[in-house]
DSSP file (Angstrom, degrees, kcal/mol; ACC not computed):
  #  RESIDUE AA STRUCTURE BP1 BP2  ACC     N-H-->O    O-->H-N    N-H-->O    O-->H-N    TCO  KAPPA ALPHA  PHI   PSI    X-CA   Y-CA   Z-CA
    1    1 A X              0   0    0      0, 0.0     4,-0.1     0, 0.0   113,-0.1   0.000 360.0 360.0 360.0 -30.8  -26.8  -15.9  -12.2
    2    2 A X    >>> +     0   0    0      1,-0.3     3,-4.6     2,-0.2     4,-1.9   0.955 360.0  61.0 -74.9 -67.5  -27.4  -12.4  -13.2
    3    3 A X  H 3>5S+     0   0    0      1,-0.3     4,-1.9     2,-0.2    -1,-0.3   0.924 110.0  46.1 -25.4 -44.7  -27.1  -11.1   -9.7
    4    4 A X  H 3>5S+     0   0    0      2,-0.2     4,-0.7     1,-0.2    -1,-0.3   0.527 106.3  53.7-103.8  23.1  -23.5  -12.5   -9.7
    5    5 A X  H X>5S+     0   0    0     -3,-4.6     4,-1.7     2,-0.2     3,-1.1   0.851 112.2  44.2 -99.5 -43.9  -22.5  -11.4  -12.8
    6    6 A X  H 3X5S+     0   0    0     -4,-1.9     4,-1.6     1,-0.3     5,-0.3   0.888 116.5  50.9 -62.1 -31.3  -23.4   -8.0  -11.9
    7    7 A X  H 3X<S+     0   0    0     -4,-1.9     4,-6.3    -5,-0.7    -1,-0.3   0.938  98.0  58.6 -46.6 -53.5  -21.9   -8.7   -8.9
    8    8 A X  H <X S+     0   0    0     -3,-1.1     4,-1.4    -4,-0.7    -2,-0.2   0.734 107.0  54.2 -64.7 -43.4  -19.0   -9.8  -10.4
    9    9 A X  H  X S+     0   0    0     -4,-1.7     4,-4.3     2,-0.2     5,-0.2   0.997 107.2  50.2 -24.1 -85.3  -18.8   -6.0  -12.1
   10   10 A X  H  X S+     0   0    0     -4,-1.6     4,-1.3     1,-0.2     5,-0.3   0.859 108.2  51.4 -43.9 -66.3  -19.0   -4.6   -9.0
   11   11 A X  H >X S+     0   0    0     -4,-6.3     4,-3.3    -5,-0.3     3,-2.5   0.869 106.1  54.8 -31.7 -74.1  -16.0   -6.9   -7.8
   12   12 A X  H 3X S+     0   0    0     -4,-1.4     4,-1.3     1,-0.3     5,-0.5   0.837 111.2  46.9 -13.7 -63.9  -13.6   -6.0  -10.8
   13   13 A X  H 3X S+     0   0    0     -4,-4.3     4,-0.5     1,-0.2    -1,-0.3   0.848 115.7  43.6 -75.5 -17.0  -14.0   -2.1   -9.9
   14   14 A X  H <X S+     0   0    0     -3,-2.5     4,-4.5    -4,-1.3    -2,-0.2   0.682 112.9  51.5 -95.1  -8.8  -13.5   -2.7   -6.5
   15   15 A X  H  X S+     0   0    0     -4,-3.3     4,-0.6    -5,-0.3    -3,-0.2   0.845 110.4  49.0 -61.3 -21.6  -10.6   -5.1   -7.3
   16   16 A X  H  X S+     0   0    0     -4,-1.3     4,-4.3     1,-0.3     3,-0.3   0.842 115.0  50.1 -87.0 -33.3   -8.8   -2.3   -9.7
   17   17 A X  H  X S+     0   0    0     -4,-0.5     4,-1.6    -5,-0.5     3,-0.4   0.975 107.6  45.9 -76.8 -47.0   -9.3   -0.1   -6.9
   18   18 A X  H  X>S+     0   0    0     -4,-4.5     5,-2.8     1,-0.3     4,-2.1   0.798 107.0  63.4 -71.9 -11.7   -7.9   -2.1   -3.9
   19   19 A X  H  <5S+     0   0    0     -4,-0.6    -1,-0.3    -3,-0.3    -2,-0.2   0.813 108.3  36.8 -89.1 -44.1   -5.2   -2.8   -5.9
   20   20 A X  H  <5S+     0   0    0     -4,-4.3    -1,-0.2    -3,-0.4    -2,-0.2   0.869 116.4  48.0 -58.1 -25.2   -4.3    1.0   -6.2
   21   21 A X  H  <5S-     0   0    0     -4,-1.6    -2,-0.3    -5,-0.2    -1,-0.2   0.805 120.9-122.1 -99.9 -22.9   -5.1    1.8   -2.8
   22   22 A X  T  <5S+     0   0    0     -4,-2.1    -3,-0.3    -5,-0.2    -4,-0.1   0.311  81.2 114.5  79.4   0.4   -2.7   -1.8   -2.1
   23   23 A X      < +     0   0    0     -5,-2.8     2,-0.3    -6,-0.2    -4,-0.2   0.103  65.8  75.5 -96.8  28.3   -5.3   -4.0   -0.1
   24   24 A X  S    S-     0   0    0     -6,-0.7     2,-0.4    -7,-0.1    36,-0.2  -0.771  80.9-129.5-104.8 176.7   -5.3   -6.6   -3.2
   25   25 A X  E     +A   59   0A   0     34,-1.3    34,-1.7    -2,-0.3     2,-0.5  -0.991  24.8 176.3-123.7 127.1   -2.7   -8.9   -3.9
   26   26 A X  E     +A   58   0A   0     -2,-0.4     2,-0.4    32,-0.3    32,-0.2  -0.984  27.5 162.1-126.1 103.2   -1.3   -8.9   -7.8
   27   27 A X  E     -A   57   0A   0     30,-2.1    30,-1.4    -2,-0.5     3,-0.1  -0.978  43.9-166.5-126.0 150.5    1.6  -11.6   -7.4
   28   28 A X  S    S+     0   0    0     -2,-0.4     2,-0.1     1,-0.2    -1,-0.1   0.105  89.5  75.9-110.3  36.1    3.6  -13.7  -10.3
   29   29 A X    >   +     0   0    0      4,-0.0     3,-0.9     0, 0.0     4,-0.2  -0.791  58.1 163.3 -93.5  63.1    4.8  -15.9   -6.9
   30   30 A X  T 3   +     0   0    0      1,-0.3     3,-0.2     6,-0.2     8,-0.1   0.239  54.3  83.5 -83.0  19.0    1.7  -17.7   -6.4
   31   31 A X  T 3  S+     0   0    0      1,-0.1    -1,-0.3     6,-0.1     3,-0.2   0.136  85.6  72.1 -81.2  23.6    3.2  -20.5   -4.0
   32   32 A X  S <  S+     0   0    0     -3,-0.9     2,-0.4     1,-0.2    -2,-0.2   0.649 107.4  22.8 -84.9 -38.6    2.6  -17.6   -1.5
   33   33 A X  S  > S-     0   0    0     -4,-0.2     4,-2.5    -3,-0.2    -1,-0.2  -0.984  73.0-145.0-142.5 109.5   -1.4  -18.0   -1.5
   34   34 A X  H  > S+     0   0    0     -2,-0.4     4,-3.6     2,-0.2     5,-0.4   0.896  96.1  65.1 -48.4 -43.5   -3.1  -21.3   -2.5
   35   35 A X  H >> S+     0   0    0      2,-0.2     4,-2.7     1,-0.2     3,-0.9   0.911 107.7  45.4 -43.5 -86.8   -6.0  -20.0   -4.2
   36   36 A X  H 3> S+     0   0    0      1,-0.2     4,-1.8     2,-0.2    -1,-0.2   0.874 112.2  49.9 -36.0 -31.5   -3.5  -18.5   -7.0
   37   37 A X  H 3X S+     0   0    0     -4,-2.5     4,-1.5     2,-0.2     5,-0.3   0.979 103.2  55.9 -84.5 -33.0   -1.8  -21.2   -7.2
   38   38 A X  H <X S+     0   0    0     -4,-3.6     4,-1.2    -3,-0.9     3,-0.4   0.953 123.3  33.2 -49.1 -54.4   -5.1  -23.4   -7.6
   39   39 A X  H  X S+     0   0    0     -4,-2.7     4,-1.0    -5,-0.4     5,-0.3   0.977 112.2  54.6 -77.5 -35.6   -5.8  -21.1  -10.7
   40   40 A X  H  X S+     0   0    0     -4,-1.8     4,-0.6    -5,-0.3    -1,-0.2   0.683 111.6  50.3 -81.5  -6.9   -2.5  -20.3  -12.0
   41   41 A X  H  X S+     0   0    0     -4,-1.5     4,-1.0    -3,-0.4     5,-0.3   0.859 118.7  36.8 -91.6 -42.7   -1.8  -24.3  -12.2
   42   42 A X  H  < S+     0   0    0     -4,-1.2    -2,-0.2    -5,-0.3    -1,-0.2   0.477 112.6  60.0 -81.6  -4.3   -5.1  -25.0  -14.1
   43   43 A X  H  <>S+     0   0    0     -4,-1.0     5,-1.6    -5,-0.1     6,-0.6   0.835 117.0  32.3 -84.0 -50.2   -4.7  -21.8  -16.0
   44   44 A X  H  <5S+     0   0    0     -4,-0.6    -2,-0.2    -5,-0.3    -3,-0.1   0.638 115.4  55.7 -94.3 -12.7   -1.5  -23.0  -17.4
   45   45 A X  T  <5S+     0   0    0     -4,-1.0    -1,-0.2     1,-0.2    -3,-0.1   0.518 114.8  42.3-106.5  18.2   -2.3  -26.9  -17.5
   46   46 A X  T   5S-     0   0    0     -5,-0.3    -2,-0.2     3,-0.0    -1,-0.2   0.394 109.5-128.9-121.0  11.5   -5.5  -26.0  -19.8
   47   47 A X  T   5 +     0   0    0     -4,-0.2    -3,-0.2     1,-0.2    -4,-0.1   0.705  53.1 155.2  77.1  32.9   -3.5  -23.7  -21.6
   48   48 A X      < +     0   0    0     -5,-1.6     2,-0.5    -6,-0.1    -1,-0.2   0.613  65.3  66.6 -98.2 -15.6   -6.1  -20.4  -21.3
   49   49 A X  S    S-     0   0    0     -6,-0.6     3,-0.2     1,-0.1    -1,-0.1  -0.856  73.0-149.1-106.8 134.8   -3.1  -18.2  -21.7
   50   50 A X  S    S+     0   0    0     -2,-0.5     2,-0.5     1,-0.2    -1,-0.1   0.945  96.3  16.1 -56.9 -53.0   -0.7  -17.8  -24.9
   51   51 A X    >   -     0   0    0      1,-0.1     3,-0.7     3,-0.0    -1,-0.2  -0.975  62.0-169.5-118.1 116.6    2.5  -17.0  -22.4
   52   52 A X  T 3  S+     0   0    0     -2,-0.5     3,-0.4    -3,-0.2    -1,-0.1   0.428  85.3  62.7 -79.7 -11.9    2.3  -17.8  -18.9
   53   53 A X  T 3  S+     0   0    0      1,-0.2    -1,-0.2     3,-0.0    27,-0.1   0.514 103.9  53.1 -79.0 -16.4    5.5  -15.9  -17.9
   54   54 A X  S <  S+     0   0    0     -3,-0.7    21,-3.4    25,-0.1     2,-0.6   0.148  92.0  88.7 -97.0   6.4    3.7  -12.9  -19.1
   55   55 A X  E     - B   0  74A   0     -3,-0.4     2,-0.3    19,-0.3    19,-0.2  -0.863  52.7-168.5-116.9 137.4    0.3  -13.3  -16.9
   56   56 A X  E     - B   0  73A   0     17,-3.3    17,-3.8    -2,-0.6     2,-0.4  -0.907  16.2-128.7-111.4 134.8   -0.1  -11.8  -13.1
   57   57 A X  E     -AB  27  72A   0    -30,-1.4   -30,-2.1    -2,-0.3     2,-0.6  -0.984   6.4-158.4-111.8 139.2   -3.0  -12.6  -10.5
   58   58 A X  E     -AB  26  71A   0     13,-0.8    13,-1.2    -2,-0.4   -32,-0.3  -0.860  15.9-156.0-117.2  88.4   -4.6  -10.4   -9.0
   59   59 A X  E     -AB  25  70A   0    -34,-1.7   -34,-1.3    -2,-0.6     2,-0.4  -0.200   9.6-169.9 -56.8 124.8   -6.1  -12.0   -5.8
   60   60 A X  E     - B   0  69A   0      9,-1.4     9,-4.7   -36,-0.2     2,-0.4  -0.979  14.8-150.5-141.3 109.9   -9.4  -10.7   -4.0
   61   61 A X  E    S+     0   0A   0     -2,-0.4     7,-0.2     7,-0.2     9,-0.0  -0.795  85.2   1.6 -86.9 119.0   -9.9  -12.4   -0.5
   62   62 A X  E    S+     0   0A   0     -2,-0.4     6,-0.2     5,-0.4    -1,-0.2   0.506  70.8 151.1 101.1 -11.5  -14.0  -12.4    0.0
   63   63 A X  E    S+     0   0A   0     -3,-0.2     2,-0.3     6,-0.1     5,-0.1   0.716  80.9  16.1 -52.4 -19.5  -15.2  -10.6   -3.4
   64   64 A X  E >  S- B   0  67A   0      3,-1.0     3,-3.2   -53,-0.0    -2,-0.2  -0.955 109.5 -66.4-132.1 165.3  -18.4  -12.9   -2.6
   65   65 A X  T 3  S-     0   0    0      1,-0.3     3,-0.1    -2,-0.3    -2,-0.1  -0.245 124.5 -17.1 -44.9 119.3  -19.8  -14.7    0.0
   66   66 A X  T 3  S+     0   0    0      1,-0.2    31,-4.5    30,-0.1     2,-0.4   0.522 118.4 119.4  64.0  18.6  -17.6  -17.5    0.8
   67   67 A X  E <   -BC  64  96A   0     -3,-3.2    -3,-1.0    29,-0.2    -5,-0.4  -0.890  46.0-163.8-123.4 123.5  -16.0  -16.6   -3.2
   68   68 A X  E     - C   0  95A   0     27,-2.0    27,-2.5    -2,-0.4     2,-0.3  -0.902  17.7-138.4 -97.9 152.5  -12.6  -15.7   -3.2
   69   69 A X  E     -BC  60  94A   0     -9,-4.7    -9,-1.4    -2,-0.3     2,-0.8  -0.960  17.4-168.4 -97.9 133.3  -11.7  -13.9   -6.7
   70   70 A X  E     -B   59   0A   0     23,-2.5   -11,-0.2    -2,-0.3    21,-0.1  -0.575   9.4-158.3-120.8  72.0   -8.7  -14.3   -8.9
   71   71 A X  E     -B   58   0A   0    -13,-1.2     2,-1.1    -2,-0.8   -13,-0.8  -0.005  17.3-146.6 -56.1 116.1   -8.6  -11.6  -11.7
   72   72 A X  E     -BD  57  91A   0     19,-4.1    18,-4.1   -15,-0.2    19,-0.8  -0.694  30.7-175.8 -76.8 123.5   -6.1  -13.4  -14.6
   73   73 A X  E     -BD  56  89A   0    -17,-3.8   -17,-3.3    -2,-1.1    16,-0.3  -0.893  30.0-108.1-139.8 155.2   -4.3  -10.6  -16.0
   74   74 A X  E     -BD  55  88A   0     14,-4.2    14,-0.6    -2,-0.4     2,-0.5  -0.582  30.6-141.1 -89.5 151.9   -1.8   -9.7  -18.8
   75   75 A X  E     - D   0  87A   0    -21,-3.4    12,-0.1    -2,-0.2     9,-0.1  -0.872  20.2-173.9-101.5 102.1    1.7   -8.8  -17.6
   76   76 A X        +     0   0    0     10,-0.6     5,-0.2    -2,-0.5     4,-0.2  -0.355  39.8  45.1 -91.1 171.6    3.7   -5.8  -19.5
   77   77 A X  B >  S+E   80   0B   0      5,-1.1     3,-1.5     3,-0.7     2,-0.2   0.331  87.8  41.6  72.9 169.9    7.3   -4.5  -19.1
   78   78 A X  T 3  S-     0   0    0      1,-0.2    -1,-0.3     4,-0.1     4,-0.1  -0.485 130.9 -13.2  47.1-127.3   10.4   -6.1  -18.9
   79   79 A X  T 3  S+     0   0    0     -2,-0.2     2,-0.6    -3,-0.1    -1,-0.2   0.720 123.4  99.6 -92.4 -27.0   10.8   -9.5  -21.6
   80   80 A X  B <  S-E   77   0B   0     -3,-1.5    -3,-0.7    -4,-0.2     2,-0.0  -0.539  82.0-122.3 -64.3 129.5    7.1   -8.9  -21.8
   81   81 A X        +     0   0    0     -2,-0.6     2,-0.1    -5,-0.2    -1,-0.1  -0.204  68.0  44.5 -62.3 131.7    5.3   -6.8  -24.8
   82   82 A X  S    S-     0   0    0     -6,-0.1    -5,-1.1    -4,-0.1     2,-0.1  -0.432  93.9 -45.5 129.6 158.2    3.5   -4.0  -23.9
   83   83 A X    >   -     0   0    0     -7,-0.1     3,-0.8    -2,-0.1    -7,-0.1  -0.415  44.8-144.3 -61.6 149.0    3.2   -0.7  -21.7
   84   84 A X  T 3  S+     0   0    0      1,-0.3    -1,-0.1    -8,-0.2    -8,-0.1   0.441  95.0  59.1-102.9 -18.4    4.4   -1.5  -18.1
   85   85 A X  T 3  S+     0   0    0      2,-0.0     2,-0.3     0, 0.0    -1,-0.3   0.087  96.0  71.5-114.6  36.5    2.0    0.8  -16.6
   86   86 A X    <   -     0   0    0     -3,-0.8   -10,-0.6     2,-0.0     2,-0.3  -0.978  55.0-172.8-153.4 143.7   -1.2   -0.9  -18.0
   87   87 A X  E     -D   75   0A   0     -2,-0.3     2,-0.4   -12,-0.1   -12,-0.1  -0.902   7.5-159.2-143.5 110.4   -2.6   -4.2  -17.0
   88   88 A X  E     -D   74   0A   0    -14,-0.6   -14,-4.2    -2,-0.3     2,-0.3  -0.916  16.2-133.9-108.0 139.5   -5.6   -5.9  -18.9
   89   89 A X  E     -D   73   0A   0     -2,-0.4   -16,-0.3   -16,-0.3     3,-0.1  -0.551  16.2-169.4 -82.3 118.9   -7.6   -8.4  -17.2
   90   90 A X  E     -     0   0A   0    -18,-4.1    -1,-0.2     1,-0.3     2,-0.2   0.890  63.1 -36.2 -79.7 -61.0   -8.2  -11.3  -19.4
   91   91 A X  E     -D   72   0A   0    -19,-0.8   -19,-4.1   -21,-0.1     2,-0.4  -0.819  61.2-114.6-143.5-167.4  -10.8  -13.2  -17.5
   92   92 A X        -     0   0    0     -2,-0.2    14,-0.5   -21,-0.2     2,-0.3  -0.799  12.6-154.2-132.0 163.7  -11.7  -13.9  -13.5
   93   93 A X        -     0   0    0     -2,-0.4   -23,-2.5    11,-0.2     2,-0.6  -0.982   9.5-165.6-139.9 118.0  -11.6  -16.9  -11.8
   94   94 A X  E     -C   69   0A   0      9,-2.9     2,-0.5    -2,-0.3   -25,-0.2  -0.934   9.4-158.9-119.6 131.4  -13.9  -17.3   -8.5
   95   95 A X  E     -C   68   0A   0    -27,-2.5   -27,-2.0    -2,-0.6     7,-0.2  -0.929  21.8-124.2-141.5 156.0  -13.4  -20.1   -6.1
   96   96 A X  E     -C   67   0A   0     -2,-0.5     4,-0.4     5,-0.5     5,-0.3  -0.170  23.6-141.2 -79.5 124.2  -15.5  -21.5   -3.8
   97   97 A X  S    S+     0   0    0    -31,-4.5   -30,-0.1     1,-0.2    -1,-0.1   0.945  92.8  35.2 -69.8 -35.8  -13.6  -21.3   -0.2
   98   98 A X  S    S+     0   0    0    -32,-0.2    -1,-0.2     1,-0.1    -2,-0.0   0.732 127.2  29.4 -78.5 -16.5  -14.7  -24.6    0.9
   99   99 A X  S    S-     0   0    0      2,-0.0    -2,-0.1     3,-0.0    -1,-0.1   0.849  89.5-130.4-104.4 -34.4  -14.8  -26.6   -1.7
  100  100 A X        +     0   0    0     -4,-0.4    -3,-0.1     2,-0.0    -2,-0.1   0.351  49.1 160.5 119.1   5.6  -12.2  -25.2   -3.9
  101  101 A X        -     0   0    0     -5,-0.3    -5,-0.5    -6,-0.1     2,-0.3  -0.150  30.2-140.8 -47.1 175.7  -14.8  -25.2   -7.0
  102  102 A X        +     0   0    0     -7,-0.2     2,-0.2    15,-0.1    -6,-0.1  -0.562  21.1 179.7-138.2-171.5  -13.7  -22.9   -9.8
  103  103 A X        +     0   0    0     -2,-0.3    -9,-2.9    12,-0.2     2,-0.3  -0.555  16.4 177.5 168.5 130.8  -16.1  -20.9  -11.8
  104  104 A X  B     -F  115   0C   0     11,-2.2    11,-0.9   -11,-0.2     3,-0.2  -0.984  39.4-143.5-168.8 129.7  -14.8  -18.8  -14.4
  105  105 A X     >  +     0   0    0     -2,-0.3     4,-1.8     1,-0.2     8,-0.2   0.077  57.8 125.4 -91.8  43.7  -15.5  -16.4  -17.2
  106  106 A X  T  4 S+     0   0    0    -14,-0.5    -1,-0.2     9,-0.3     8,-0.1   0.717  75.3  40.0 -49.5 -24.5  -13.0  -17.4  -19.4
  107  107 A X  T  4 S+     0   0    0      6,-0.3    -1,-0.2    -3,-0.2    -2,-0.1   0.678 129.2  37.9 -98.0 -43.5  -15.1  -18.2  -22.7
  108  108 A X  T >>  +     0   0    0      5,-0.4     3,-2.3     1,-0.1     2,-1.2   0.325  65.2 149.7 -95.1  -6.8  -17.3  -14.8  -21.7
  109  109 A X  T 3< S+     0   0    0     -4,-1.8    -1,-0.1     1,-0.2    -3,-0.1   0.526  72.0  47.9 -42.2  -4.3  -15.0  -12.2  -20.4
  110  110 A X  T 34 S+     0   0    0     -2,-1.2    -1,-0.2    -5,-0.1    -2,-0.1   0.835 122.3  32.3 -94.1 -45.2  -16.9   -9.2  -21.6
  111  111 A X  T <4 S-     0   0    0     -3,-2.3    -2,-0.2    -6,-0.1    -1,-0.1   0.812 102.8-126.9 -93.1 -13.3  -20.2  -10.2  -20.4
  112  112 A X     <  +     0   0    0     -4,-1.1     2,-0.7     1,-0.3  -104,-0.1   0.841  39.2 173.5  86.2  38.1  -19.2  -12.0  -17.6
  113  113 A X        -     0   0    0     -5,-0.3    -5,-0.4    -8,-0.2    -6,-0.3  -0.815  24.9-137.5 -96.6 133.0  -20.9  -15.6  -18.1
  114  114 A X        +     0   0    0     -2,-0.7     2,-0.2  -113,-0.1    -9,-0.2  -0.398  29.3 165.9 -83.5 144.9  -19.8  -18.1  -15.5
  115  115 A X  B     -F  104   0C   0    -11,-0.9   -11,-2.2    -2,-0.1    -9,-0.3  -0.902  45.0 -86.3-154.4 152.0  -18.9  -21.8  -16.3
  116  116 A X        -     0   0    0    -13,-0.2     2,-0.5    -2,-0.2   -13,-0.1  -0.314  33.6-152.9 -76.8 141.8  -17.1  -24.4  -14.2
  117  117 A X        -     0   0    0    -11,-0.0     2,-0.3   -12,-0.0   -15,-0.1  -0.991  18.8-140.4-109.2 107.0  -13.3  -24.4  -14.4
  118  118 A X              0   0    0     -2,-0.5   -15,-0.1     1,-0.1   -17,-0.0  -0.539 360.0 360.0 -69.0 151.7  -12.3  -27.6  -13.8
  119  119 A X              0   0    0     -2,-0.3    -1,-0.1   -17,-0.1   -76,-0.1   0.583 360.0 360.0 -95.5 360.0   -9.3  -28.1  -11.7
């Protein structure tokens, strides 16, 4: 487990980074990619964010073997509070590509302990 939490580090900085350079995907139209929409439906029908009109995902195809990643992140500007040019990751969601399993540090986000998200 420790191996994929540090892993799971590692991911984050390369997430922030593809996401500058553009080879991530940060969409609030997740019927475009299933994965997002697999989290962003259980994000919102367990209720892990106070406003769901205010949250972006930020999608990473591959961030581990056979792991796609889904960084949940808070949304600024426009009817949302907050600076527009700043984005804070609340927690991550990794899910299993074949089986569709969830894993998620939602309870942990700072230290980055994984527990099953049920769907």
């Amino acid at each position: 487990m420790n191996r994929m939490v540090e892993s799971k580090f590692k991911g984050c900085l390369i997430a922030s980074l593809l996401l500058v350079a553009g080879c991530a995907e940060a969409t609030s139209a997740p019927a475009a990619n299933p994965v997002i929409k697999q989290v962003k439906t259980t994000v919102e029908k367990e209720k892990l964010v106070s406003d769901p009109a205010c949250t972006d995902y930020l999608f990473t195809k591959d961030a581990e073997k056979g792991m796609d990643l889904v960084d949940v992140m808070e949304k600024h500007g426009g009817k949302c509070a907050g600076d527009p040019q700043i984005q804070h990751r609340l927690f991550s969601v990794y899910v299993d590509q074949k089986t569709r399993q969830m894993l998620s540090d939602k309870d942990d986000p700072e230290d980055g302990n994984l527990s099953l998200l049920q769907p």
